[in-house]
N, C-alpha and C positions, 0 to 999 in steps of 0.2 A: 692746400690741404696738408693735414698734417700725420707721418708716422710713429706710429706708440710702439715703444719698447719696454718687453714686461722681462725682466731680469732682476737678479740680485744685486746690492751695490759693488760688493768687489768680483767685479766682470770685465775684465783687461781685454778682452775678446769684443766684447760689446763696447767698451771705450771706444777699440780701432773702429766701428763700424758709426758711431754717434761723430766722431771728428771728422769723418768722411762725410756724412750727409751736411756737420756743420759746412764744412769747403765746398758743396753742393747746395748751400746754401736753403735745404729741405727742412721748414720745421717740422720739427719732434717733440715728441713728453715719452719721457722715462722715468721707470717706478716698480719699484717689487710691488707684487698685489700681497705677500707680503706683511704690509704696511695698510692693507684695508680690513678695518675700519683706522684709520688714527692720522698719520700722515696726509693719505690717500682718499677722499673721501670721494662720492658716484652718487648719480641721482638720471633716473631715467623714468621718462613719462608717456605713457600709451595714451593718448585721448582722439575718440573719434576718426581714428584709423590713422593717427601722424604719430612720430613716434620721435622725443626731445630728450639727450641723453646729455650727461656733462662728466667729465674729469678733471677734478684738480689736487696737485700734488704740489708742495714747494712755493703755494701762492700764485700756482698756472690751470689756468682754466680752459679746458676744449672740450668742443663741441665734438660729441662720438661720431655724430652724423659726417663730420669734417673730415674722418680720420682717409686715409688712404692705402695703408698697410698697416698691422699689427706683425711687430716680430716677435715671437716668443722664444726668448732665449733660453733663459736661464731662472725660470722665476720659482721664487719661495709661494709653499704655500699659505695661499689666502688666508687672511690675521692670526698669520704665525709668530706675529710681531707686537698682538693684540694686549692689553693689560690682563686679561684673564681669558688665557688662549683656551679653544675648547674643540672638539671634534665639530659642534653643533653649530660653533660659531664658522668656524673655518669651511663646511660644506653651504650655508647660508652667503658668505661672503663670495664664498667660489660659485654661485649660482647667479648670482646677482652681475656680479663683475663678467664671465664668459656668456654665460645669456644675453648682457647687454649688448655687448662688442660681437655676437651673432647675428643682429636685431643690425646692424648694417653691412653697405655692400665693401668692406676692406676686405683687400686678398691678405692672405694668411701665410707666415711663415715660421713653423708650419702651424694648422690649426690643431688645438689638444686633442683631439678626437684622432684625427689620422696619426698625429705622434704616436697616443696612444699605442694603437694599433702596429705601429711600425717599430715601435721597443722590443717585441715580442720575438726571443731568436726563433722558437720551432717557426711562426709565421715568415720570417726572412729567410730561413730556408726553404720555404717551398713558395715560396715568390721569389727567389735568386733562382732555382732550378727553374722556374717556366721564362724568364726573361734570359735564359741563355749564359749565366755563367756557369763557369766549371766551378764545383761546390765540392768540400772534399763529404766522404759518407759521415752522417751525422746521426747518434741516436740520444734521444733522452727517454729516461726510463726509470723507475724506482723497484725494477727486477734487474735483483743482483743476476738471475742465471743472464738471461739477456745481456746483459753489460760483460758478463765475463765472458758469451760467444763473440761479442763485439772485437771486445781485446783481442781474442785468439783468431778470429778471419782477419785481421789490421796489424797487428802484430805492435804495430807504433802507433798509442792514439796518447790525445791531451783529453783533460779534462776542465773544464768552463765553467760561470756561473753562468746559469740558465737567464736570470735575468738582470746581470751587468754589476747588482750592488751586493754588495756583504754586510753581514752582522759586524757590530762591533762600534764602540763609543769612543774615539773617534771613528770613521767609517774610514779603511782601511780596501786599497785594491787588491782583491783577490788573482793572482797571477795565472797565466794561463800555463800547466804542470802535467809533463809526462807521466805517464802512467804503464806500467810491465803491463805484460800479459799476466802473470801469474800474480797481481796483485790479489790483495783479499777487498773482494766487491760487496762484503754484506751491508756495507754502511749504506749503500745506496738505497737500501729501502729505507731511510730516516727522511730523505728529503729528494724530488726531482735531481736527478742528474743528467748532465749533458757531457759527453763525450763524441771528440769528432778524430778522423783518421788523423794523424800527422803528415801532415806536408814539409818537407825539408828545405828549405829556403835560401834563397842567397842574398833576397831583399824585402823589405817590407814596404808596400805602397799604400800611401793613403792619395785616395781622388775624392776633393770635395768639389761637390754638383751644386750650380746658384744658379736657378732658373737652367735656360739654356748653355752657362758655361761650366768648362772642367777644369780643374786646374792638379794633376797630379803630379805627385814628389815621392822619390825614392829614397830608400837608405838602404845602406848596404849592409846586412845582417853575419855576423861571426856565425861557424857554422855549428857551435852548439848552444847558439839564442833561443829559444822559445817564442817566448812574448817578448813584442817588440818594444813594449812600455818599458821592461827594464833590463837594465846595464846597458852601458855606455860601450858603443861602440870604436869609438874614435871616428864613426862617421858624421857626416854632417846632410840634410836632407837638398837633396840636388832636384830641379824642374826634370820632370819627362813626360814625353810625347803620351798619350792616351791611343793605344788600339783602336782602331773602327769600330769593330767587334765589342768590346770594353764599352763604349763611348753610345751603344746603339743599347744594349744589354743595359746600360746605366740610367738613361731614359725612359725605356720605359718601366723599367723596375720604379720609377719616380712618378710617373703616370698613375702605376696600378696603385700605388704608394698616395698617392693624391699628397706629394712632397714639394717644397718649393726649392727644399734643401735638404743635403744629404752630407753623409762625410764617411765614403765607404772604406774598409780594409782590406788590402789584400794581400798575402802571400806568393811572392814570386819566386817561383822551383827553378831548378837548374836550366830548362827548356826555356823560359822564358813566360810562360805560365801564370797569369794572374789567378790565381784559386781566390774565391768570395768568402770572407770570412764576418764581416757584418759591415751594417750601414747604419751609422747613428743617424738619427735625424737632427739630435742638437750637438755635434759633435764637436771641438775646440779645432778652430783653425790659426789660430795667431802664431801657433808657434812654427807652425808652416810656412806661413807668410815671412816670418822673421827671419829666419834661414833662408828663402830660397827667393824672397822678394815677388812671388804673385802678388797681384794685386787682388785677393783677395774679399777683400775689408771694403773694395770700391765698388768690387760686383755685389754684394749685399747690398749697399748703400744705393748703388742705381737703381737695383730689382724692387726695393722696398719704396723709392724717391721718385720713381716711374709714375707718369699721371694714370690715370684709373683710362682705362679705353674703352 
C-alpha cells in the first residue's frame, strides 16, 4: 500500500521524511495539489456502490483505494499552479482532490478539517486550559477599553497575530512584541487583537507529538528574548525529558484535537514551568532534528508506513 504526500516542492522537512520511508522501503507519491489540474491529474468513479479512484503525477499512477496514509504537509493551494488560475478553478479542484482521498479508509496526518480547526489560537486556548496545561491569561478583543484593562491587571503582556500569518508581499513573520501598560490601545478596534500575560523565561521548548511519541528540545533563552524565533542566542537546541504531566496534557489535547501530529511551544519560567503557548499542527521539525538528533523524520515515516489494522 502506498503513502501520499501532499506538500510543496521546496519542503526539506518532507525530504527527511520521504528518505526515511525510501530506507523503509514504503511506497509513496508526492505532489503539491498545487499542480492540479496540469502535472497532477485524478479521476474517481462511483458505480453501483464501488468506488475506483486514481493519481498520477510524474508519469506514476495509484490506485486511491491503495493508499494507506495521506500526509498533509505543506501543500499549495489546489491549481494555484494552474494556466489561468481562478478562485472557481481552485475550490473545484480542492473539492474533487480531498472528497476523493475522504472516499477511502487512509489515516490522516493531519486531515484538513481537524487542521482547520486546530490553527485557530482563541480555540487552542480553551482546549490547552481543559487538557491541563498552565496557559498564561489570554484576551482577544477589538475593545481598545478591554485591552487597556488587560495591560493594567498584567502589567507585562505581548501582543500576537491572532491567526499566525501577516500582510505583506513577501509574507513576512510578525514577532511576538511587548507591550506598556500605558500604550495607546485605540488601533485595536481596526482588527482582532490578541494579547497574552508575559511569561519571563529562561527556555523555550518545543515538543513535537507523532502518534504516541514525544520528542522535546530546549534552548536556552537571554533574558530579554521575547520570541524565541528571533536572535541568536548562542545556544543550541539540546534533547529533554518530557513531564508526566506535560506528556498526558499533550495527549489528549491530541485526542480532543483528532491530531496525528503536533509541534507544540512552550515557555519555560524560572520554576521550571512549561506555560502552553500554541500547537501547530504542521509545525517544522527538521531543524530540531538537526541539532539535537531525534529521530524524528523516522517516527513520521513508521506512523504513516504502519500497515492499516
Amino acid at each position: 500500500m502506498t503513502v501520499l504526500v501532499l506538500t510543496c516542492e521546496q519542503d526539506v522537512t518532507a525530504d527527511l521524511v520521504v528518505a526515511e520511508l525510501h530506507e523503509q522501503g514504503v511506497p509513496l507519491v508526492r505532489f503539491d495539489p498545487g499542480d492540479l489540474p496540469g502535472d497532477v491529474a485524478l479521476s474517481a468513479e462511483y458505480v453501483r456502490g464501488e468506488f475506483r479512484g486514481y493519481l498520477s503525477t510524474g508519469g506514476r499512477v495509484a490506485s486511491v483505494d491503495g493508499l494507506r496514509s495521506v500526509w498533509v504537509r505543506r501543500p499549495g493551494e489546489p491549481a494555484a499552479h494552474a494556466g489561468e488560475p481562478s478562485a472557481w478553478l481552485s475550490d473545484e479542484s480542492g473539492h474533487a482532490l480531498y472528497g476523493m482521498l475522504d472516499s477511502t479508509a487512509a489515516r490522516w496526518m493531519n486531515h484538513p478539517s481537524a487542521a482547520a480547526k486546530a490553527r485557530r489560537k482563541p480555540w487552542q486556548m480553551r482546549v490547552a486550559h481543559r487538557c491541563g496545561f498552565p496557559v498564561p491569561a489570554t484576551l482577544v478583543t477589538t475593545y481598545p477599553s478591554m485591552a487597556r484593562r488587560f495591560a493594567e491587571q498584567y502589567r507585562q503582556v505581548v501582543v500576537k497575530s491572532v491567526s499566525g500569518k501577516s500582510p505583506g508581499d513577501p509574507p513576512m513573520a510578525l514577532p511576538t512584541t511587548l507591550v506598556p501598560p500605558d500604550a495607546d490601545f485605540s488601533g485595536v478596534a481596526a482588527a482582532p487583537t490578541l494579547l497574552q500575560r508575559y511569561i519571563p523565561k529562561r527556555a523555550d521548548i518545543r515538543l513535537t507529538s507523532v502518534g504516541e511519541k514525544h520528542f522535546a528540545a530546549r534552548k536556552v533563552a537571554d533574558a530579554d528574548q521575547v520570541d524565541g524565533r528571533f536572535g541568536d542566542t548562542g545556544h543550541t537546541w539540546e534533547p529533554v525529558e518530557v513531564p508526566v504531566q506535560i506528556a498526558r496534557a499533550v495527549e489528549t489535547y491530541k485526542k480532543h484535537a483528532e491530531l496525528a501530529y503536533g509541534a507544540f511551544d512552550f515557555a519555560e519560567d524560572a520554576d521550571g514551568t512549561w506555560w502552553f503557548l500554541e500547537c501547530n499542527q504542521g509545525g517544522q521539525f527538521g531543524f530540531v532534528e538537526l541539532e539535537t538528533g531525534q529521530p524524528i523524520a523516522r517516527a513520521v515515516a513508521s506512523w504513516l508506513g504502519a500497515e492499516p489494522v
